[in-house]
N, CA, C and O atoms as CSV, one atom per row, in Angstrom:
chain,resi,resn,atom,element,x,y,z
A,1,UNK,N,N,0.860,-1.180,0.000
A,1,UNK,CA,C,0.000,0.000,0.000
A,1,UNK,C,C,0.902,1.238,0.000
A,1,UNK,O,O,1.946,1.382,0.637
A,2,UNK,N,N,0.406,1.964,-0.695
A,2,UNK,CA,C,1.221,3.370,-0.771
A,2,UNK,C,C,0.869,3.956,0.499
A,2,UNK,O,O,-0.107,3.734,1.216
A,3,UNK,N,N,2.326,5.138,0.721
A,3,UNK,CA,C,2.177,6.166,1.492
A,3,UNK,C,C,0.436,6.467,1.689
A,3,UNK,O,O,-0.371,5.984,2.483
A,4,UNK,N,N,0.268,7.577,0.487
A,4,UNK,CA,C,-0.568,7.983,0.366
A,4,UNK,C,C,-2.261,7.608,0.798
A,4,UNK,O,O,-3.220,8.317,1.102
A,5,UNK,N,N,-2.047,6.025,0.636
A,5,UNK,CA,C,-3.462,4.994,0.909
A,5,UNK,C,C,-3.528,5.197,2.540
A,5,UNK,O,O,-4.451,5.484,3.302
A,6,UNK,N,N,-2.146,4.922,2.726
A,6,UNK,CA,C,-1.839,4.480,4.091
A,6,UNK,C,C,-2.830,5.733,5.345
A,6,UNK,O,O,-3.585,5.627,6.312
A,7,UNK,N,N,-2.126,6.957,4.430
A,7,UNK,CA,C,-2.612,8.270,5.511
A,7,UNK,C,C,-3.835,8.462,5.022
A,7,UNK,O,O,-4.479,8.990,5.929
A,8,UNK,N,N,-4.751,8.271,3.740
A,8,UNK,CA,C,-5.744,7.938,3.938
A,8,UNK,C,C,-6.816,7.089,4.702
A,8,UNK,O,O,-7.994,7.350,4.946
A,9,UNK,N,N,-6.152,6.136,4.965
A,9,UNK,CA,C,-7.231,5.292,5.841
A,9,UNK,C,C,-7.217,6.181,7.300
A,9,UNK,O,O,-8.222,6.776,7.687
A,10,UNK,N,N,-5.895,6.183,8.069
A,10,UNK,CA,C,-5.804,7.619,8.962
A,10,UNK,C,C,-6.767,8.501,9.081
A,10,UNK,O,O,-7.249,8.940,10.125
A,11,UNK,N,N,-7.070,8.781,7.878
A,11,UNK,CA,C,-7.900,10.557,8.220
A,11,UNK,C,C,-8.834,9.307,7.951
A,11,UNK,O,O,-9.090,9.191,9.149
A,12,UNK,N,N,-9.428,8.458,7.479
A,12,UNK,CA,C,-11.010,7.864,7.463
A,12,UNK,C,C,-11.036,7.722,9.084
A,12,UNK,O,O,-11.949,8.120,9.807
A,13,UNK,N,N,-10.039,7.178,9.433
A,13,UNK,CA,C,-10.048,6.669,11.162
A,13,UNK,C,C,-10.292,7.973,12.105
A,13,UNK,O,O,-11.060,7.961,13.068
A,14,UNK,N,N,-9.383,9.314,11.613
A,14,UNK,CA,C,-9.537,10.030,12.332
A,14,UNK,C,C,-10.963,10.555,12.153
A,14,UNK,O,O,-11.519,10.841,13.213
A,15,UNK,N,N,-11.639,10.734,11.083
A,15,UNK,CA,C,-12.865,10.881,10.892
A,15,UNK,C,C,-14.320,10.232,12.278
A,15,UNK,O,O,-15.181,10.587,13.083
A,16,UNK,N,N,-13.697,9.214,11.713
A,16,UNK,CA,C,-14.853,8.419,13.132
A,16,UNK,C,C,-14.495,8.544,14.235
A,16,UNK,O,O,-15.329,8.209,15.078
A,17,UNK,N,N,-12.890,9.158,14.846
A,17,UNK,CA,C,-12.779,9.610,15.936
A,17,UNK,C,C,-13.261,10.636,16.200
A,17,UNK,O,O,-13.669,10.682,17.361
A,18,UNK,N,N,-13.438,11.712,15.498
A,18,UNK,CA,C,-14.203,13.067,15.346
A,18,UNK,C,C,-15.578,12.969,15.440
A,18,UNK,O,O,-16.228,13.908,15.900
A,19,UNK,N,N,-16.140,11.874,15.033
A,19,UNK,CA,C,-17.661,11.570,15.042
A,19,UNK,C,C,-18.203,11.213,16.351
A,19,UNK,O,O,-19.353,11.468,16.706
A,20,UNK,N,N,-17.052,10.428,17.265
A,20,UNK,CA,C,-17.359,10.075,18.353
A,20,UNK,C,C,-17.242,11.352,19.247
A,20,UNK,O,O,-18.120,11.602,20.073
A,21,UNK,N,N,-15.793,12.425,19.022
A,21,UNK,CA,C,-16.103,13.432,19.973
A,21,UNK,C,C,-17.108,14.005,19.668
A,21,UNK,O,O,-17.439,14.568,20.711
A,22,UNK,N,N,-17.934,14.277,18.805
A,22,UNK,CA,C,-18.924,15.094,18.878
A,22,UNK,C,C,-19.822,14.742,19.458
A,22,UNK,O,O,-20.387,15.270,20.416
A,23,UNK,N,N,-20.149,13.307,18.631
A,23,UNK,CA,C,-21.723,12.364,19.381
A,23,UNK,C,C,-22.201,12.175,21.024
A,23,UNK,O,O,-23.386,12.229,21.355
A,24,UNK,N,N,-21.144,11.957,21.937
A,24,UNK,CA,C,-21.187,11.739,22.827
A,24,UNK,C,C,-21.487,13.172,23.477
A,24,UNK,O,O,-22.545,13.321,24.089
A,25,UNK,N,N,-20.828,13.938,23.390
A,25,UNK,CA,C,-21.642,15.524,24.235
A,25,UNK,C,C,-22.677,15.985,23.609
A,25,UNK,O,O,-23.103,17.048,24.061
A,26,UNK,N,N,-23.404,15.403,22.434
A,26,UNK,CA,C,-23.872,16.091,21.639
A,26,UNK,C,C,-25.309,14.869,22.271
A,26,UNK,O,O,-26.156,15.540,22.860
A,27,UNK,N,N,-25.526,13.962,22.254
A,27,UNK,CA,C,-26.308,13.000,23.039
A,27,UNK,C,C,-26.114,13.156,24.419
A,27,UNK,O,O,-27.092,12.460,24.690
A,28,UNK,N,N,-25.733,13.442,25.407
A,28,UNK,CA,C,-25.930,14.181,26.530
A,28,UNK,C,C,-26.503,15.334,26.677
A,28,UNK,O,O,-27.310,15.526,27.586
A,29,UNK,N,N,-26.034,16.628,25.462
A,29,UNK,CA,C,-26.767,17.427,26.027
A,29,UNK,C,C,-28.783,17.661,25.160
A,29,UNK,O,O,-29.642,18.538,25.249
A,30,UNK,N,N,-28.719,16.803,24.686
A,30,UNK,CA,C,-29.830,16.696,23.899
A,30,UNK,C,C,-30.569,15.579,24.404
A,30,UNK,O,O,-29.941,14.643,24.900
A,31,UNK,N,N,-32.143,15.545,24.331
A,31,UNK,CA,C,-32.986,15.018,24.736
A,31,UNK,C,C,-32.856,13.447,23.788
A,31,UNK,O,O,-32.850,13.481,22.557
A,32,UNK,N,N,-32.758,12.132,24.561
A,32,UNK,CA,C,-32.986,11.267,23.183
A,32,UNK,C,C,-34.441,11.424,22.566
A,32,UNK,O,O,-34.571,10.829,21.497
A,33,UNK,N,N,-35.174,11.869,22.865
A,33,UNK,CA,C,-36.533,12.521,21.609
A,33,UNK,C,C,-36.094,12.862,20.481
A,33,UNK,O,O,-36.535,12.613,19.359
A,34,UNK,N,N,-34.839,13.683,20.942
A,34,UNK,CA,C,-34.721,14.862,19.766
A,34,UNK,C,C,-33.216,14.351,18.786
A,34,UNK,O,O,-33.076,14.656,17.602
A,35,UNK,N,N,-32.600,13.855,19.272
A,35,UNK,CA,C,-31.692,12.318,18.716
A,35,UNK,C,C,-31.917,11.387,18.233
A,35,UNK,O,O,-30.957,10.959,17.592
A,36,UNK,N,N,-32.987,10.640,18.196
A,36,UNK,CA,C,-33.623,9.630,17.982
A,36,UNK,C,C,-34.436,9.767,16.632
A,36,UNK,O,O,-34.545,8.972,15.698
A,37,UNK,N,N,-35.134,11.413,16.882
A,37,UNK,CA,C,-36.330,11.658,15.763
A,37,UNK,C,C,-35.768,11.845,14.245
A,37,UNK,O,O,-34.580,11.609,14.020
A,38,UNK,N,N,-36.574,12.238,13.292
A,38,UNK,CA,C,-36.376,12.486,11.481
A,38,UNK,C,C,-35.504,13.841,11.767
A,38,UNK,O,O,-34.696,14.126,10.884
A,39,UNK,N,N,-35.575,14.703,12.896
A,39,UNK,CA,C,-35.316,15.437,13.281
A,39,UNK,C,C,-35.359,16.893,12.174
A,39,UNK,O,O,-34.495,17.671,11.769
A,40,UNK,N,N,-37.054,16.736,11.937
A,40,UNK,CA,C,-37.603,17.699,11.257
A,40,UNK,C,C,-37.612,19.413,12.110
A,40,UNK,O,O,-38.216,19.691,13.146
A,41,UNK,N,N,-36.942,20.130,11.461
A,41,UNK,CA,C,-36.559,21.603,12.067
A,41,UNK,C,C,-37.653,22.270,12.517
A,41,UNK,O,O,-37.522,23.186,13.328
A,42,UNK,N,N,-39.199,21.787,11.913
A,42,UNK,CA,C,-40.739,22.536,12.212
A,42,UNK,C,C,-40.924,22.077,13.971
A,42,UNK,O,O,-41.156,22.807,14.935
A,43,UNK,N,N,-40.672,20.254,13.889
A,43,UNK,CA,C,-41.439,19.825,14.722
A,43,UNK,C,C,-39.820,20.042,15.609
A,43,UNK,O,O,-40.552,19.846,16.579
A,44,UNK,N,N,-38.829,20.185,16.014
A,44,UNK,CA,C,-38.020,20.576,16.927
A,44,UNK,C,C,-37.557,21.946,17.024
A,44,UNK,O,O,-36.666,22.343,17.775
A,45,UNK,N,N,-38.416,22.825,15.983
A,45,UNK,CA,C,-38.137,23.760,16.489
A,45,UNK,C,C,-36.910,24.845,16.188
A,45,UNK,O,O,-36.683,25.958,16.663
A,46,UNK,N,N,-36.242,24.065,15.227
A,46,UNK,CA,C,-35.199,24.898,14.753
A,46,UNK,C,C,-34.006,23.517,14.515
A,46,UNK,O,O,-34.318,22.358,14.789
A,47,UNK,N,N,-33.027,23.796,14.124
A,47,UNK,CA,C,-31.830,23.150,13.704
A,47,UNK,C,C,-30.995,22.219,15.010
A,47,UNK,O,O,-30.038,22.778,15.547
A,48,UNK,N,N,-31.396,20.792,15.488
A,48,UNK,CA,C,-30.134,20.455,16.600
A,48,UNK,C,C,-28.849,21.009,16.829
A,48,UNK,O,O,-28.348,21.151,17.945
A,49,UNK,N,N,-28.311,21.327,15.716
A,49,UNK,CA,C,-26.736,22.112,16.192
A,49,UNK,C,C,-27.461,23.172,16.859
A,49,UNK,O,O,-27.353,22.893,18.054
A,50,UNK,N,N,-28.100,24.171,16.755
A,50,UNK,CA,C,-28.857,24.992,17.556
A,50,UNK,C,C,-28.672,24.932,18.877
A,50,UNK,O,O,-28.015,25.662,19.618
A,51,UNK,N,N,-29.288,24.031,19.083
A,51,UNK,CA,C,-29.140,23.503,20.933
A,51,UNK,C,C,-28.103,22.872,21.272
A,51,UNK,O,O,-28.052,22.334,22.378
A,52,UNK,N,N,-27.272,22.823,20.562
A,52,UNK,CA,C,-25.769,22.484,21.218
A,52,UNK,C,C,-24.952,23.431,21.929
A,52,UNK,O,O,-25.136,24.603,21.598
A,53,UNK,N,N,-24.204,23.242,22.710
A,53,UNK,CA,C,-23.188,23.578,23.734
A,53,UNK,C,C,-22.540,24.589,22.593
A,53,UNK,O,O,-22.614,24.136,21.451
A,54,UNK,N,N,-21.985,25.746,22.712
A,54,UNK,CA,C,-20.453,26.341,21.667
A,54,UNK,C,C,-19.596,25.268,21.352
A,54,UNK,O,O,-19.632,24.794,20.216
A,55,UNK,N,N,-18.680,24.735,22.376
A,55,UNK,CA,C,-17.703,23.599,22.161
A,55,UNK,C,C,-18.530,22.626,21.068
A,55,UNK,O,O,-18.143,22.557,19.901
A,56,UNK,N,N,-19.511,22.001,21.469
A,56,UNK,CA,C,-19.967,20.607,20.768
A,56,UNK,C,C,-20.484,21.135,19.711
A,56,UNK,O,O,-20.786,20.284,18.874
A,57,UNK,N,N,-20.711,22.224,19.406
A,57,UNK,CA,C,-21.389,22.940,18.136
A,57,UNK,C,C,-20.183,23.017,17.315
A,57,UNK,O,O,-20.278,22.792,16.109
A,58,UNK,N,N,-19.096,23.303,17.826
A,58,UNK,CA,C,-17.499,23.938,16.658
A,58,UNK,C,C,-17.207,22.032,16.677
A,58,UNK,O,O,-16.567,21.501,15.768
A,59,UNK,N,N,-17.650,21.420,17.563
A,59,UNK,CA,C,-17.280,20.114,16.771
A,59,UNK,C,C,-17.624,19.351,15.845
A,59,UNK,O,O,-16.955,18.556,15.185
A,60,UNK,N,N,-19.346,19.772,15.791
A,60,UNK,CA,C,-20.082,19.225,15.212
A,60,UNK,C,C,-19.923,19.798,13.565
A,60,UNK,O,O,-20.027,19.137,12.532
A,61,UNK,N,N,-19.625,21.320,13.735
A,61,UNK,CA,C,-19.182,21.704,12.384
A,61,UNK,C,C,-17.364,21.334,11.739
A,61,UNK,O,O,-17.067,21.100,10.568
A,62,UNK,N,N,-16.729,21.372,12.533
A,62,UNK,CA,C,-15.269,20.406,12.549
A,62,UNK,C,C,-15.657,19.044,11.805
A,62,UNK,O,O,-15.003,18.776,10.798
A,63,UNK,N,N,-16.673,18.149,12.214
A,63,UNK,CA,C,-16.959,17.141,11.388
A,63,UNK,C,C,-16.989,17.590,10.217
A,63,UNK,O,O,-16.071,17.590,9.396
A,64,UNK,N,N,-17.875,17.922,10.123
A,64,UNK,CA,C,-18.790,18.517,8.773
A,64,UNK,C,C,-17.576,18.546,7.788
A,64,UNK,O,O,-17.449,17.687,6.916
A,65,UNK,N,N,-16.622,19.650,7.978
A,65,UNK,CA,C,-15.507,20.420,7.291
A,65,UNK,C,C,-14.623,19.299,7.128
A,65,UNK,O,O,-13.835,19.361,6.185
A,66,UNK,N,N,-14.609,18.518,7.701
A,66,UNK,CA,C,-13.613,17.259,7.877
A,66,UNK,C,C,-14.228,15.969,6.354
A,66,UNK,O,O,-13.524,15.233,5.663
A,67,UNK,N,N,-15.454,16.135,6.330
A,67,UNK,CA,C,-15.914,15.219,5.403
A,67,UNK,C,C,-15.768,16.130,3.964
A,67,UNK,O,O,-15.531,15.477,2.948
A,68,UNK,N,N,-15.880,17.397,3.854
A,68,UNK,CA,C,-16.210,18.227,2.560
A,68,UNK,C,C,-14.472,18.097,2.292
A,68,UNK,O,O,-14.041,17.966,1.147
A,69,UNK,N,N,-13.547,18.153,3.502
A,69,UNK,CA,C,-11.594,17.986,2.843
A,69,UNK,C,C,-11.058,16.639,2.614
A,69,UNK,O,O,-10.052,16.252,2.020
A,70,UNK,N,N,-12.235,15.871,3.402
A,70,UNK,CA,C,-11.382,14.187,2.565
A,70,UNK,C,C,-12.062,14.468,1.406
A,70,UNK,O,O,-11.218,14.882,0.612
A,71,UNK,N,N,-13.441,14.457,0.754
A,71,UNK,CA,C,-13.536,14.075,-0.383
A,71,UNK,C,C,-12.246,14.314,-1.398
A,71,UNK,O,O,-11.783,13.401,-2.081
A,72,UNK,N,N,-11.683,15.791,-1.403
A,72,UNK,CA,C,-10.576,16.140,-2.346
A,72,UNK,C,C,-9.417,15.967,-1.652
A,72,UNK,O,O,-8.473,16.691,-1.969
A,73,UNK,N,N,-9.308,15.365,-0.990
A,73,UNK,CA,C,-7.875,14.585,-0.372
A,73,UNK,C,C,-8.215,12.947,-0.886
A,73,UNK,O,O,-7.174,12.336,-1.129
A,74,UNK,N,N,-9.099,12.381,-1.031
A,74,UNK,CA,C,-9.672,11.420,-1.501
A,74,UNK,C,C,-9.002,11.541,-2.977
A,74,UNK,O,O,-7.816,11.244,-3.116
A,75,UNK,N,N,-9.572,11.863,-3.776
A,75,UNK,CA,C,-9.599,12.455,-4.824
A,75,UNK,C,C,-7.473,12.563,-5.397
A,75,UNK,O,O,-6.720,12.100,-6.254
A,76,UNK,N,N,-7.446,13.253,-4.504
A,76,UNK,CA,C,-5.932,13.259,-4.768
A,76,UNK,C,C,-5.108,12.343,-4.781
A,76,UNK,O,O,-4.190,12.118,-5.570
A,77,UNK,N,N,-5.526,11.681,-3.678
A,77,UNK,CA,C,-4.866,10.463,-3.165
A,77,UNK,C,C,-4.815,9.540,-4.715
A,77,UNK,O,O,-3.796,9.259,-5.346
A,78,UNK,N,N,-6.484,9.133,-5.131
A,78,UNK,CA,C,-6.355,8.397,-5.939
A,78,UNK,C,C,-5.416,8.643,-6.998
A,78,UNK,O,O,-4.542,7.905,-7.452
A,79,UNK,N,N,-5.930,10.434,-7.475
A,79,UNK,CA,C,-5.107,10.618,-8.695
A,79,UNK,C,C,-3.625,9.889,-8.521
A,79,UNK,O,O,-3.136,9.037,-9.264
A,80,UNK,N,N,-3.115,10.414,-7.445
A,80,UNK,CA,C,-1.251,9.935,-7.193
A,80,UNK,C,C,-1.296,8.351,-7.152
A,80,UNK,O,O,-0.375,7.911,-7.840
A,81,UNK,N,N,-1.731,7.778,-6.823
A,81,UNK,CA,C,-2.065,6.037,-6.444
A,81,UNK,C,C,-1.571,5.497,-7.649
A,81,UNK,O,O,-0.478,4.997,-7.913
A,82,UNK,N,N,-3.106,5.793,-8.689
A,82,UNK,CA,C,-3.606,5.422,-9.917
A,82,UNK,C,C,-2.562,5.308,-10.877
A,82,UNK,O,O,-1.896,4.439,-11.440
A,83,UNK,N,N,-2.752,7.082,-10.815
A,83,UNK,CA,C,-1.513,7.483,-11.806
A,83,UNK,C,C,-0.132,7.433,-11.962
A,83,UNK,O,O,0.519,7.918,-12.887
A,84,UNK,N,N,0.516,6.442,-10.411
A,84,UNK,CA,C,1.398,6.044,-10.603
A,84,UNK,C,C,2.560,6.955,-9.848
A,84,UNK,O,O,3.707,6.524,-9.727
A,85,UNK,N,N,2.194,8.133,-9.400
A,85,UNK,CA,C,3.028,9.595,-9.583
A,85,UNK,C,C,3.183,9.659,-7.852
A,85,UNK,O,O,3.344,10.719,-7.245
A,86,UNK,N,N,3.119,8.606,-7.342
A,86,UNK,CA,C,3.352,8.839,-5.690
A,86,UNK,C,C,5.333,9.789,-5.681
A,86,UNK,O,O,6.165,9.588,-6.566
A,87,UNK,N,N,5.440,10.239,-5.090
A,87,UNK,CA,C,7.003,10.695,-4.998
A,87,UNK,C,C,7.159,11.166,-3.621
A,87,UNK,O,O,6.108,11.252,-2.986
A,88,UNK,N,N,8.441,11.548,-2.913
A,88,UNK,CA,C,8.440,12.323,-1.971
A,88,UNK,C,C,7.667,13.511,-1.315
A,88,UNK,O,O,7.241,13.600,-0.164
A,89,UNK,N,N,7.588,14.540,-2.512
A,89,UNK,CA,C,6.639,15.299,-2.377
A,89,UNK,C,C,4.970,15.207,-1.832
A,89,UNK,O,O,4.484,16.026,-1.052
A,90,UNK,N,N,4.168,13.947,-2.463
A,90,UNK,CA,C,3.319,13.396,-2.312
A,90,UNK,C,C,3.042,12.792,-1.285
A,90,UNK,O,O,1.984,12.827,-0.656
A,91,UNK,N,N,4.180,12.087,-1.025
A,91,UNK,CA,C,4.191,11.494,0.462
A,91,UNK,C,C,3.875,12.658,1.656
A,91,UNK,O,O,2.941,12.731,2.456
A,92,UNK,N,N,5.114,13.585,1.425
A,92,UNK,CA,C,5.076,14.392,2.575
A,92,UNK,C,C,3.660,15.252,2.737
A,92,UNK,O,O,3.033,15.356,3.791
A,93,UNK,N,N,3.328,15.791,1.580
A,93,UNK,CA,C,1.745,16.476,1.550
A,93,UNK,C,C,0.567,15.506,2.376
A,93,UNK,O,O,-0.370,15.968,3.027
A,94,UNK,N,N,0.897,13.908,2.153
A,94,UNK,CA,C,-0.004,13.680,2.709
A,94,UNK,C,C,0.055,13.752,4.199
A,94,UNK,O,O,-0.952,13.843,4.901
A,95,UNK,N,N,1.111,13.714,4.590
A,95,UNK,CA,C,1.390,13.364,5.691
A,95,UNK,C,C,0.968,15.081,6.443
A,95,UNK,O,O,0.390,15.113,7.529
A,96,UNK,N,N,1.244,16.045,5.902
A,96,UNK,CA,C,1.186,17.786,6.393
A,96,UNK,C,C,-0.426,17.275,6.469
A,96,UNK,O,O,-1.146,17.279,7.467
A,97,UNK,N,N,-0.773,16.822,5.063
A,97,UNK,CA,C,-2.616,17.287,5.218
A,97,UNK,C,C,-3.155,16.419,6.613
A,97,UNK,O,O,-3.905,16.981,7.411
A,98,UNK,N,N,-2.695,14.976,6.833
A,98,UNK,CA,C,-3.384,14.345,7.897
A,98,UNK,C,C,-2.902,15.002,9.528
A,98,UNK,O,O,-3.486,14.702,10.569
A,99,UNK,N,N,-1.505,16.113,9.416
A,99,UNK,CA,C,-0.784,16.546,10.419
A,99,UNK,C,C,-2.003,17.444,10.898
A,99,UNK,O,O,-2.432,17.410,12.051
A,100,UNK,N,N,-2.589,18.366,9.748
A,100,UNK,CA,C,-3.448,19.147,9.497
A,100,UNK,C,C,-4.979,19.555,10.123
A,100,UNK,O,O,-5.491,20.569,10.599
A,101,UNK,N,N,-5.398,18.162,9.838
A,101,UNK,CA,C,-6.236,17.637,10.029
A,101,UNK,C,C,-6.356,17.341,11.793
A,101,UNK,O,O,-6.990,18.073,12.552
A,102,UNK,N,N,-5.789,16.416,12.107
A,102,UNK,CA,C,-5.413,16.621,13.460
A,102,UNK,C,C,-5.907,17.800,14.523
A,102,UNK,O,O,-6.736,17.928,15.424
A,103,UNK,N,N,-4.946,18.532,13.895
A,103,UNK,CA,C,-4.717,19.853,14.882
A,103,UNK,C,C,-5.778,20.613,14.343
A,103,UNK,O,O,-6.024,21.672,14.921
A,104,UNK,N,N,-6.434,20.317,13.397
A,104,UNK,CA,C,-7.999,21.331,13.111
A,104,UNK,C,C,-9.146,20.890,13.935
A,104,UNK,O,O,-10.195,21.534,13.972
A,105,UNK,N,N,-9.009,20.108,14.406
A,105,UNK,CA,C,-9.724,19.226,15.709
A,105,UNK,C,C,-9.832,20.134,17.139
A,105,UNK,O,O,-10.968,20.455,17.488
A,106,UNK,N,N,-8.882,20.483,17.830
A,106,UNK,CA,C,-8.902,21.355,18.680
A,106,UNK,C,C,-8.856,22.805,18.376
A,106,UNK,O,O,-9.186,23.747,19.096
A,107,UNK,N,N,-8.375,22.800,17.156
A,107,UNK,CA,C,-8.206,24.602,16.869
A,107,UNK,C,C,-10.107,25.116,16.527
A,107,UNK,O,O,-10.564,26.256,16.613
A,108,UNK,N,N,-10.703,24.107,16.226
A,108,UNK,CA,C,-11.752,24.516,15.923
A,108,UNK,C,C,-12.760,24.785,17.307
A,108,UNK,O,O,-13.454,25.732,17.677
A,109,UNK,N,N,-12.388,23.159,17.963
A,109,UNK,CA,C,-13.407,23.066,19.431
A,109,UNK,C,C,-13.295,24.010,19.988
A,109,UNK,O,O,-14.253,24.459,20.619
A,110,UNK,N,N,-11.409,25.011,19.938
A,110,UNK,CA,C,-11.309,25.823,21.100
A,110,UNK,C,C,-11.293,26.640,20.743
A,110,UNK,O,O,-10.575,27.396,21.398
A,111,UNK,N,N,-11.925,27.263,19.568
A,111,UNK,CA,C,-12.231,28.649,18.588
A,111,UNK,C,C,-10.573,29.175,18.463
A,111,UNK,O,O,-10.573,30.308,18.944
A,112,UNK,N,N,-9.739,28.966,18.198
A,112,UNK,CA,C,-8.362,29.076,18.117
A,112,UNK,C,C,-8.304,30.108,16.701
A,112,UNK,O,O,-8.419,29.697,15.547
A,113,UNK,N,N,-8.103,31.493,17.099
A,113,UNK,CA,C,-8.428,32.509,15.672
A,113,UNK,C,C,-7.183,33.328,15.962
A,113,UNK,O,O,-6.847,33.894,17.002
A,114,UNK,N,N,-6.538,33.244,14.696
A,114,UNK,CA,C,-7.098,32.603,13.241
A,114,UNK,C,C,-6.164,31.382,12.968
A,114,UNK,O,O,-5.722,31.014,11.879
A,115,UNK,N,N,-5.988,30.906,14.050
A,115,UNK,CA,C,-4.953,29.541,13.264
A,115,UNK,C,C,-5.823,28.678,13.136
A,115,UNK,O,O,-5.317,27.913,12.314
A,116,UNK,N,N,-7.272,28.091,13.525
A,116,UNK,CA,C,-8.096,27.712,12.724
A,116,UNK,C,C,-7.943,27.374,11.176
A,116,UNK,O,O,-7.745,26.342,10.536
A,117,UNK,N,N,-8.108,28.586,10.901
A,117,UNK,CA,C,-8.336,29.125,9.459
A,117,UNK,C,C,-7.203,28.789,9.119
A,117,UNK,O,O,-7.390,28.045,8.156
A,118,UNK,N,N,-5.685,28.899,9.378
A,118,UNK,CA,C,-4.222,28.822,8.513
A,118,UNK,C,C,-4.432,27.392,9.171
A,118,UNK,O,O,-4.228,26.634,8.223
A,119,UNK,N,N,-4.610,26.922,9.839
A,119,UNK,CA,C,-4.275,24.988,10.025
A,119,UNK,C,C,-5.007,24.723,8.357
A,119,UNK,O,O,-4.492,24.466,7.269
A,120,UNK,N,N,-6.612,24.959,8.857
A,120,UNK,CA,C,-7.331,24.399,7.461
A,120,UNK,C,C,-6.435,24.931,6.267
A,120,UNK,O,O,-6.201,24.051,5.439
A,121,UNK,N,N,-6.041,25.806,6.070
A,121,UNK,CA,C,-5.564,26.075,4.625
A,121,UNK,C,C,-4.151,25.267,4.384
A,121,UNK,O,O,-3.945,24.853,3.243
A,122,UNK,N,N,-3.316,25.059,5.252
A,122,UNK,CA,C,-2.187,24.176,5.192
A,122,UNK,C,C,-2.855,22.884,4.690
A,122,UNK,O,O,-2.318,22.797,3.586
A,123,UNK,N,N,-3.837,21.618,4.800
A,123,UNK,CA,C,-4.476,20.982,4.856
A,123,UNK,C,C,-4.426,20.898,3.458
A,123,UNK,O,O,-3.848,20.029,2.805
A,124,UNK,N,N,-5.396,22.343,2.826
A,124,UNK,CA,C,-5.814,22.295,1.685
A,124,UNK,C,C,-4.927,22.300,0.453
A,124,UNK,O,O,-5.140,21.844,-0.671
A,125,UNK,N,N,-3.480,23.175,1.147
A,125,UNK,CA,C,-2.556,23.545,0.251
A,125,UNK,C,C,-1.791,22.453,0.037
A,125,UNK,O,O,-1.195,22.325,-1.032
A,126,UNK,N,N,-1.685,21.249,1.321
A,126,UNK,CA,C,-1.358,19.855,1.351
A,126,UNK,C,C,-2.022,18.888,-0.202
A,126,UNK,O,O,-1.527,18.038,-0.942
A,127,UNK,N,N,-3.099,19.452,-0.144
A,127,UNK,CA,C,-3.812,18.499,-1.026
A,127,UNK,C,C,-4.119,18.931,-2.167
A,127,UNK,O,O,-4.496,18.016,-2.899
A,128,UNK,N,N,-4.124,19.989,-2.670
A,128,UNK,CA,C,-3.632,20.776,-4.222
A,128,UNK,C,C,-2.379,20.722,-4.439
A,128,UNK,O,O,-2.206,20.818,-5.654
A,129,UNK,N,N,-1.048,20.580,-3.684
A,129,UNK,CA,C,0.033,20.647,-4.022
A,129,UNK,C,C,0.199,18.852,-4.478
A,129,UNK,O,O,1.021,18.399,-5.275
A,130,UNK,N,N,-0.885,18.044,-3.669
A,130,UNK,CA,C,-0.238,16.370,-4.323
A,130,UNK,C,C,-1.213,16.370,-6.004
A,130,UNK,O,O,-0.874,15.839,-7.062
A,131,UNK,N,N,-2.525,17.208,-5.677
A,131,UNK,CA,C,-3.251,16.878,-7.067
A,131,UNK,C,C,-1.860,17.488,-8.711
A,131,UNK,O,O,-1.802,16.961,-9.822
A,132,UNK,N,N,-1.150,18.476,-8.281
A,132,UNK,CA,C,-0.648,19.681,-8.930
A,132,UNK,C,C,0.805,18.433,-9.026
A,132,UNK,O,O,0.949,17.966,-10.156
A,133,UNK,N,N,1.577,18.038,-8.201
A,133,UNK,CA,C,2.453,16.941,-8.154
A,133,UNK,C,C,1.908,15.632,-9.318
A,133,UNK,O,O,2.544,15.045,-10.193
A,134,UNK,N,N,1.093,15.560,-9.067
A,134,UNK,CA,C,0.374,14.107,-10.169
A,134,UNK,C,C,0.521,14.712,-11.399
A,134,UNK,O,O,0.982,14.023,-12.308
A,135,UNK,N,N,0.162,16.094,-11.657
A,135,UNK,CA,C,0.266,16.488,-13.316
A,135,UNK,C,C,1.308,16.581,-13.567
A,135,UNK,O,O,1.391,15.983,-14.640
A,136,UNK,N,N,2.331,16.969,-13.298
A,136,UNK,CA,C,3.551,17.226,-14.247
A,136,UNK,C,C,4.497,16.253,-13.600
A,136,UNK,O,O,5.638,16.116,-14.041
């Protein structure tokens, strides 16, 4: 398995670790009614992240952001895999983007401004620099 596969499965793993920090404060502080239900916004009243804690709310959107940067870390990965074009460079990007990733975990829970924002963009620049590596 390539580098690249390798730190992919990583961020899938770290993914469901992220799912669990959220779920668990996020099912405590919420009614199981309102966990349980279609969790239609009329009949509860507005949006569940709504009634979340600040902390469990920046986690719950930390997920979120976490699934919209694997897809194109996904994406990259394959291109380099596929296409044969794994190299040093590639390696190391993946490794910055999953470093990335990581530490966007607490920078987000603990509103951490603006390195928030420069973690995520390292991440991103991680993962345009391996797509941009595969072309030439």
């Amino acid at each position: 398995m390539t580098t690249e596969l390798t730190v992919l499965a990583l961020a899938a793993l770290l993914q469901a670790v992220q799912f669990v920090l959220m779920a668990v404060p996020a099912n405590i502080e919420l009614a199981p009614g309102e966990t349980l239900s279609p969790r239609d916004r009329d009949k509860l009243g507005g949006d569940l992240v709504d009634k979340l804690s600040p902390r469990t709310a920046r986690l719950y959107r930390a997920l979120s952001n976490h699934f919209e940067a694997l897809i194109l870390f996904t994406i990259a990965v394959l291109v380099v895999t596929l296409g044969d074009q794994s190299s040093t460079l590639t390696r190391a990007c993946a490794w910055v983007y999953l470093a990335a990733r990581v530490l966007y975990v607490p920078a987000y829970a603990f509103g951490w401004v603006p390195w928030r924002s420069l973690i995520w963009f390292v991440g991103f620049g991680a993962t345009f620099l391996m797509l941009l590596a595969a072309l030439v």
